[in-house]
N, C-alpha and C positions, 0 to 999 in steps of 0.2 A: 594152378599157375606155376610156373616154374621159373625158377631164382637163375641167374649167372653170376657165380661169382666173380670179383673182378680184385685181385693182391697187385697190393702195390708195396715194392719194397723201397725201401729208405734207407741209404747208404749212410753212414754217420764216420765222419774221417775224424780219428784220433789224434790229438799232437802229440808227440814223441821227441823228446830234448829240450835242449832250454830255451826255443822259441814257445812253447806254451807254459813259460815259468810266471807265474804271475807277481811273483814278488823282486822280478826282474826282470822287466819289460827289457826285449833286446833293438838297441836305435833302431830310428827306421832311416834309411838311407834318402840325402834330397839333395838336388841341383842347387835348391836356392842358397844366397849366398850366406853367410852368419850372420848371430840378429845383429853383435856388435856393430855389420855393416852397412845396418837399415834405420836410413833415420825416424827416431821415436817421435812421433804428436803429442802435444802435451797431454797431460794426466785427463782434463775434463772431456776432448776430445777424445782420446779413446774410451773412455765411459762409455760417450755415445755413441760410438762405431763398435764398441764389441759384440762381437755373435751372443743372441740370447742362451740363454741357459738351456744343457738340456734336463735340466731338474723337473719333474713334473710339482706343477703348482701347489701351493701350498692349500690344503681342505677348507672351505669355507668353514667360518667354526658356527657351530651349532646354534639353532637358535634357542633362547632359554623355555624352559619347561611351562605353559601356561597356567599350570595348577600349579607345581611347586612354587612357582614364581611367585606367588600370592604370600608365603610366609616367611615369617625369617629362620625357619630351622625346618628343614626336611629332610627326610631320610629316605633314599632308594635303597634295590637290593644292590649287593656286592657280594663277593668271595670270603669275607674274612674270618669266617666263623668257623672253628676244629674243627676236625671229624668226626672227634669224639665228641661233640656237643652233639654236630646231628643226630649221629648214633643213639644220643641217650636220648633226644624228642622224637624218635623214630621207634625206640622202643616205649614210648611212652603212649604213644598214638597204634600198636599193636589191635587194640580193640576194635578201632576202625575197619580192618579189613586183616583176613587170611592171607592177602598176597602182599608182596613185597611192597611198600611205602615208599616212593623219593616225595624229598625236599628241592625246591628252586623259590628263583625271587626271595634270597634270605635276604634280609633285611637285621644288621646286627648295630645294638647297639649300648656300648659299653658304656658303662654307669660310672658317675667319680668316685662310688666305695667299694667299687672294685667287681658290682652284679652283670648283668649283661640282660638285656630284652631282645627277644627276638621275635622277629615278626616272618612270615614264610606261607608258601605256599604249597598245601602236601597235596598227591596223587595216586591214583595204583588203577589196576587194569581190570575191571566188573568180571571179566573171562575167567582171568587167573582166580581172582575172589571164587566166583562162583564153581570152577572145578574144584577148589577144597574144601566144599560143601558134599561131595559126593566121596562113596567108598573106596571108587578108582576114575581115573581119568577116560576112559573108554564111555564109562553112565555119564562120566561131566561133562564131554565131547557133545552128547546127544542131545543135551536138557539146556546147553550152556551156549553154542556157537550161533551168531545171529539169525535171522529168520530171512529163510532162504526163498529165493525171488527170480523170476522170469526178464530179461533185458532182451532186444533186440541189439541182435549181431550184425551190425552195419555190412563189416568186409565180405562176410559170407552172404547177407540178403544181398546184395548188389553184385555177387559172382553168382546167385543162384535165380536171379531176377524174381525171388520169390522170400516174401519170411521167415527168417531162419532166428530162433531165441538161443541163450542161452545163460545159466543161472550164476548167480551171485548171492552172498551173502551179506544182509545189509546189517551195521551196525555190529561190526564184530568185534574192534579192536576202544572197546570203548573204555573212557576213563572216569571217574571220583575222582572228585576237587575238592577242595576245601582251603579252610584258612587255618591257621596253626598260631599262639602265643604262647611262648616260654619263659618263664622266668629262672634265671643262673642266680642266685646269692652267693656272694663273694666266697672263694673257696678257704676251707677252713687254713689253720696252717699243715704243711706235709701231704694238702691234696696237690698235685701238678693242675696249674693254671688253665692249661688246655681241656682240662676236666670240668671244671665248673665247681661250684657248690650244690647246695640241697636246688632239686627241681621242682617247678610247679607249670602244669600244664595244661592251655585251653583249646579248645577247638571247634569249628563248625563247619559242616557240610555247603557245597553252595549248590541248592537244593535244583535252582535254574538251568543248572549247565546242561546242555546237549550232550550226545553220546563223542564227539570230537572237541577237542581247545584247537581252534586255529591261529589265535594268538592274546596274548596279553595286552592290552592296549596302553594301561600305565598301571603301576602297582606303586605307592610310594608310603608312607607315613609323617603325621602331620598333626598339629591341630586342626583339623579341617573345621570345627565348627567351632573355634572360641572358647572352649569350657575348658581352657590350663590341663585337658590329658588329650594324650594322646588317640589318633582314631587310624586304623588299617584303610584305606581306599583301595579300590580293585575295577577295574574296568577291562572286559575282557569279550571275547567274539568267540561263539561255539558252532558249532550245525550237528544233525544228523542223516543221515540216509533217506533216500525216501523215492517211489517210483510216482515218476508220471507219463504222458503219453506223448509223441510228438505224433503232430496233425498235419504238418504244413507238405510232409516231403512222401511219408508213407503213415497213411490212414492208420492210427491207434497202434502205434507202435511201441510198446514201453520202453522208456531211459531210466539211468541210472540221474536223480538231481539230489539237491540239496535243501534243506530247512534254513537258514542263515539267523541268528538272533545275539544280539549283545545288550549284556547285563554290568549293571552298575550295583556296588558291593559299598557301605561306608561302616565298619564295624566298629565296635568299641574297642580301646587297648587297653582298659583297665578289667571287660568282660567281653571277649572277644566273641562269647556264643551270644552276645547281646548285637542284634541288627540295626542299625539306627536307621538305615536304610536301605534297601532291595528295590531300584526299578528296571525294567526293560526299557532299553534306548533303544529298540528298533529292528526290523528284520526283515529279511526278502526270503521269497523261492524259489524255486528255479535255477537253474547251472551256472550262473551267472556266481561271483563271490562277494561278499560286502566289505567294500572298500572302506578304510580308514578314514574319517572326519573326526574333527572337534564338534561334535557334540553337546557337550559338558562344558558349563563355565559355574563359576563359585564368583556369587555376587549378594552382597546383602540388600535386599529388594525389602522388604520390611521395614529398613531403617532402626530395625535393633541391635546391632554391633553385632549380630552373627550373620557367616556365611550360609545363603541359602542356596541349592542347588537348583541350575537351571537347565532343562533338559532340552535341545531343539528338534524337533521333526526330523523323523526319518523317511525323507518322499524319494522312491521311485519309480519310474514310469517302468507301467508292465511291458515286458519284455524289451527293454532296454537293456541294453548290454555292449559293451564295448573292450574287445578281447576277453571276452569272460570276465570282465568286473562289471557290478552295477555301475552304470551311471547316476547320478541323483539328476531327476528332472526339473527341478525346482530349486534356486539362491536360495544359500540359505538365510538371507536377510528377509526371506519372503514365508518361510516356512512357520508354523506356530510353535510357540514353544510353553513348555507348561514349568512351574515352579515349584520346587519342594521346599517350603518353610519351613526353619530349623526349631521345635519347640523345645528351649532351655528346661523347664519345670518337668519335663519328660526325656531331656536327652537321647530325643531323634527325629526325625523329620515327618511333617506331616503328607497327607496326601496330596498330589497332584494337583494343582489347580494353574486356570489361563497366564498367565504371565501378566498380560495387562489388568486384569481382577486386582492383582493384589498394587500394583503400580499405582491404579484407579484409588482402591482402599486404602494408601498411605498418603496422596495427592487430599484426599477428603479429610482425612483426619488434620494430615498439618494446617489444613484450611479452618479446622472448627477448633481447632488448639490456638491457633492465632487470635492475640489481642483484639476487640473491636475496635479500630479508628473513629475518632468521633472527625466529621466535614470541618472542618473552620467554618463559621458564619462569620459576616461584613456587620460589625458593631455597626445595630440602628439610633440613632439621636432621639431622644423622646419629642414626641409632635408637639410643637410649644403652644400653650395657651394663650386664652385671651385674655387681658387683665378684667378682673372682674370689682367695681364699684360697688359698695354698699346702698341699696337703695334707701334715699334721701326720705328720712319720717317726719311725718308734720308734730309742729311745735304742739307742745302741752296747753290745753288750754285751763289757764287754770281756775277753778276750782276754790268756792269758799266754804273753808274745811265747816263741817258740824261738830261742834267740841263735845256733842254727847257721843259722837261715834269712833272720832279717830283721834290719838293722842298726840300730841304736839310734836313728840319727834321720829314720827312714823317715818317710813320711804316708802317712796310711790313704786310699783314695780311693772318694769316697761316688759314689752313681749318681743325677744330676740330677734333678730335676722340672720337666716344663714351666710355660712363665713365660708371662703374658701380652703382649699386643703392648706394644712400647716399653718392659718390664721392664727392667732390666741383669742380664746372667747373669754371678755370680760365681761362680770353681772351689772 
């Protein structure tokens, strides 16, 4: 096919003298009369008749951080940290890898006895590592550069009205991530300030990441779970390369697509290679990119004064896409979500489980912890009796005693009758 070029050229007129002086604008000449001789409206009224401003509007301000928001002291990254500090955790983290090391996301943060912590995010390039494994870069070129791959060439197959491929290299510019803690102790005296003191240095791989970071989603620092130290958070979005077939237009034609998966990081700040948490919030495949959601909230669902973390569904419908972003098919008021209990006695979070499970499980317990109520009962009258009479005994008949038998001041002994409750029985 053959191009026409088409030049357009664009004239650009110079000013030249003191009409383009800008720090003195030259009058511009008017008919109309002076203002002296234009009567002024009062002050409120020309308020309301002034031309609007051409100021462009002032930036809606931001809305606050849903996670940071949760505590009273958190820490993002900034800039504020030497160079020569990087330097010396950049030489420090050497072992990590043969190729060059950068630092981002530092997170610094200066101690009232003069130390500093820092929290960060290190990286370096699997390619470069892996050629200075080798004796010359020519052997590392061959052993090192991603794994080479067949794509269908769209522009050519549709000038050629027939298949036409050609190759690609997938997963070539790939990176190692990790998380990094430093501690500065306060510089002795006659070190310069921007040097630090003695170094102490931790670090851990984030073993999950894909061969691309496409972006950070939030990195901050915090007490995220209650235990008075400090914890690294990381929430970030990776993919890798990967072929698959289009069907729909020409019969088994391989494209170049994508893996999409984000991972959630809650490390320790006292032991940074200590995980407290590691889970997958989610992933798609296909050309399509995974769009940013709130995901993530920190809520204590337990009812133990720690923050447990609550992870939502990640629902896409397949093959949904809308300019190349997933769409999510499903509210997320509608989607399931699972919870990670925070265990104190172990300082980290337990496995995954329903959301409603444990909702359920803290609903039951404050139920069997609660006092029993006794009903009130309606005080009964006791059933009144009947008054009961002593039955009437017939008179004594008496008797002319035998003085050989019975002595003169015997007593006669009668044979009782029962008495009612509370009577006195006399003999």
């Amino acid at each position: 096919m053959r191009r026409t070029w088409t030049w357009t050229w664009t004239v650009v007129l110079l000013c030249i003298g003191a009409s383009c002086d800008r720090a003195k604008p030259q009058p511009i000449a008017s008919s109309n009369p002076p203002s002296s001789a234009i009567p002024r409206a009062p002050a409120d009224a020309a308020a309301k008749t002034a031309a609007p401003s051409d100021a462009p509007p002032a930036p809606a301000p931001k809305p606050p951080d849903p996670i940071a928001s949760l505590f009273r002291v958190a820490y993002s990254p900034s800039e504020t940290l030497p160079d020569k500090m990087r330097r010396r955790i950049r030489a420090a983290l050497k072992d990590k890898s043969r190729a060059p090391i950068a630092l981002h996301h530092i997170i610094d943060i200066p101690l009232p006895d003069g130390s500093r912590e820092v929290f960060a995010i290190y990286e370096y390039g699997t390619y470069e590592d892996c050629l200075a494994k080798y004796p010359n870069r020519q052997i590392g070129r061959e052993n090192c550069v991603g794994e080479l791959a067949q794509i269908g060439d769209m522009e050519k197959s549709e000038a050629a009205h027939e298949l036409r491929l050609k190759p690609v290299r997938l997963n070539r510019d790939c990176l190692a991530v990790g998380a990094v803690h430093a501690v500065f102790a306060r510089p002795v005296p006659g070190t310069p300030p921007d040097t630090g003191g003695s170094l102490s240095v931790t670090s851990t791989p984030f073993t999950e990441a894909e061969c691309h970071i496409d972006r950070y989603d939030r990195v901050l620092v915090a007490d995220i779970d209650g235990d008075h130290a400090l914890e690294l958070y990381v929430d970030f979005t990776s993919f890798h390369d990967k072929i698959d077939t289009i069907r729909d237009i020409f019969p088994s034609i391989p494209q170049l697509e994508s893996s999409w998966k984000r991972h959630l990081y809650i490390l320790s700040g006292t032991d940074i290679s200590s995980t407290e948490l590691e889970a997958a919030i989610g992933g798609i495949e296909g050309v399509g990119e995974l769009a940013h959601e709130e995901l993530v909230a920190l809520r204590d669902v337990d009812g133990d004064g720690h923050l447990d973390v609550v992870r939502t569904e990640l629902s896409y419908c397949h093959g949904t896409y809308h300019h190349g972003i997933g769409e999510p098919c499903e509210n997320l008021e509608t989607r399931n979500r699972t919870v990670h209990v925070y265990d104190p006695s172990n300082d980290t979070y337990k496995e995954g489980v329903p959301l409603e499970n444990v909702v359920a499980a803290r609903a039951a317990a404050a139920e069997q912890a609660a006092p029993k109520s006794v009903e009130p009962t309606e005080p009964t009258a006791a059933a009144p009796t009947e008054p009961t009479t002593a039955a009437p005994t017939e008179p004594a008949v008496p008797t002319t005693p035998t003085p050989a038998t019975t002595p003169a001041n015997a007593v006669h002994a009668t044979t009782a009758q029962p008495t009612t409750a509370g009577s006195a029985t006399h003999p």
